[in-house]
C-alpha positions as CSV (number, residue, x, y, z in Angstrom):
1,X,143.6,216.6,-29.3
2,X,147.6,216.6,-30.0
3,X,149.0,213.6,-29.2
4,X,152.3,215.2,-28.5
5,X,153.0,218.1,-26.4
6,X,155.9,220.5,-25.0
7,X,155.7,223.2,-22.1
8,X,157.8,225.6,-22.9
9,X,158.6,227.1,-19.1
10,X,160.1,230.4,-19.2
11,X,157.9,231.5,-16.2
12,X,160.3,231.4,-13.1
13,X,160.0,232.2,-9.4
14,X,158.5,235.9,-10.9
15,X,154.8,234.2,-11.4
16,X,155.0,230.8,-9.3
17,X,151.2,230.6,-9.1
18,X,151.4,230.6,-13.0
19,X,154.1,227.8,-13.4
20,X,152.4,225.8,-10.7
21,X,149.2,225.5,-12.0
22,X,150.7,224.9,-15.9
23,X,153.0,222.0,-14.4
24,X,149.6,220.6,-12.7
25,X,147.6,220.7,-15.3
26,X,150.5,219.2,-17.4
27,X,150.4,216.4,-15.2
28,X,146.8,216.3,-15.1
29,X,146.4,215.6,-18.7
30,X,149.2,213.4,-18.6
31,X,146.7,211.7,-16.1
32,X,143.7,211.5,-18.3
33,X,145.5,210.5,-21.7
34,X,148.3,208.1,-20.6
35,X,149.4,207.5,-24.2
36,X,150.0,210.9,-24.7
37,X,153.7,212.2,-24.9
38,X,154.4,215.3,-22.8
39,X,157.6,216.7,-22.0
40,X,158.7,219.9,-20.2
41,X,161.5,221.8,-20.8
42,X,162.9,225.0,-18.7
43,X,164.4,227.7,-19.9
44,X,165.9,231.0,-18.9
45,X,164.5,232.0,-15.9
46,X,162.6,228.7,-15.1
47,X,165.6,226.5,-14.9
48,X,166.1,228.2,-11.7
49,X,163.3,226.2,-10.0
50,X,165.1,223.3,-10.3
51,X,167.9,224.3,-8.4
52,X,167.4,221.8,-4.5
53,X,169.2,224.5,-2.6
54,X,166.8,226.7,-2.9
55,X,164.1,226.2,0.0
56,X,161.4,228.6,-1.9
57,X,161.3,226.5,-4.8
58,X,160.9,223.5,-2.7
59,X,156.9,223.3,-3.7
60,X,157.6,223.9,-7.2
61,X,160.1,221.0,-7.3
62,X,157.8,218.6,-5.4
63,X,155.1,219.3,-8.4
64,X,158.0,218.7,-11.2
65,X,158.7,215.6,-9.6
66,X,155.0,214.5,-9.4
67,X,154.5,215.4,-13.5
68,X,157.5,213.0,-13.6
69,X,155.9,210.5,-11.7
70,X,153.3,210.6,-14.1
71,X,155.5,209.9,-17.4
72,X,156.2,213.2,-18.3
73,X,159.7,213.8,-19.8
74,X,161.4,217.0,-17.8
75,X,164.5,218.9,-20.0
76,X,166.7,221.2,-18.9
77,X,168.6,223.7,-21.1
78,X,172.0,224.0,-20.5
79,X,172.6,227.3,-21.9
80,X,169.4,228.8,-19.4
81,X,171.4,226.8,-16.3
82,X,174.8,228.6,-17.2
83,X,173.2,231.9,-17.1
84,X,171.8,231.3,-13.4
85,X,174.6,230.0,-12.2
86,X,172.9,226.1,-11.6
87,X,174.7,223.3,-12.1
88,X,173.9,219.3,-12.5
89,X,174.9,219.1,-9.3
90,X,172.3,221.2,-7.9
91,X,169.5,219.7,-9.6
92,X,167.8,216.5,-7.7
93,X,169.4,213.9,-8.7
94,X,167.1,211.7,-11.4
95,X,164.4,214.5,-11.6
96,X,165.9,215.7,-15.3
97,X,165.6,213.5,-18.0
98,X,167.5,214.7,-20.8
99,X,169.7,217.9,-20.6
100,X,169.4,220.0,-23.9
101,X,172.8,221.6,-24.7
102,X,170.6,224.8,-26.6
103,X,166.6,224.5,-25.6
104,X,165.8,227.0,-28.3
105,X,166.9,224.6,-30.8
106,X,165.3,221.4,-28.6
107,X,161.8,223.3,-29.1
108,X,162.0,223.9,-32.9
109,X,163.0,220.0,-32.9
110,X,159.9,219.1,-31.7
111,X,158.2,221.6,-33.5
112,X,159.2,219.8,-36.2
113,X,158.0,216.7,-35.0
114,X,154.3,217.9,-34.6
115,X,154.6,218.8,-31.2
116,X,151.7,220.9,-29.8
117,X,153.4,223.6,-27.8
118,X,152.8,225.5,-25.2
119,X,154.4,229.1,-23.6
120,X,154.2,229.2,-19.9
């Protein structure tokens, strides 16, 4: 089993069943293997989720914040929030960890790095 993993979340409020259960089971095996380094980052469309205004994505949210509860590192990709329009502001405060200026080039970092990746 990797001992490093991204989520790659593309999957936005199109297929929130999908996203849902990828973020729980995220956290789930963040659960199980403690040591284990997971991190999340959202890009174009999914960085909308994170977006507090929003009342639909409220349950979405509440599971982000529970991965982080668990130790997993949540990104957001500045380029993705510029294109919807979401701001730092509008983002829960403390709920990102790191904002990556181009999340395309965050992924193929860790990529580098050995990351086991997954596409959601």
């Amino acid at each position: 089993m990797a001992d490093k993993i991204i989520f790659v979340i593309e999957t936005g409020r199109e297929n929130m069943a999908k996203l849902m259960a990828n973020i729980g089971m995220a956290t789930k095996m963040k659960e199980y293997e403690k040591n284990m380094k997971i991190e999340m980052i959202f890009l174009t469309p999914a960085v909308s989720v994170l977006n507090k205004d929003q009342a639909l994505y409220r349950p979405i949210l509440d599971t982000v914040w529970k991965a982080k509860n668990t130790g997993i590192k949540i990104i957001a990709c500045e380029t993705a929030m510029s294109h919807v329009g979401l701001t730092r502001e509008k983002i829960p405060e403390n709920l990102v960890d790191e904002f990556a200026p181009i999340g395309g080039i965050y992924v193929l970092n860790k990529i580098k790095e050995d990351y086991e990746t997954f596409w959601i």
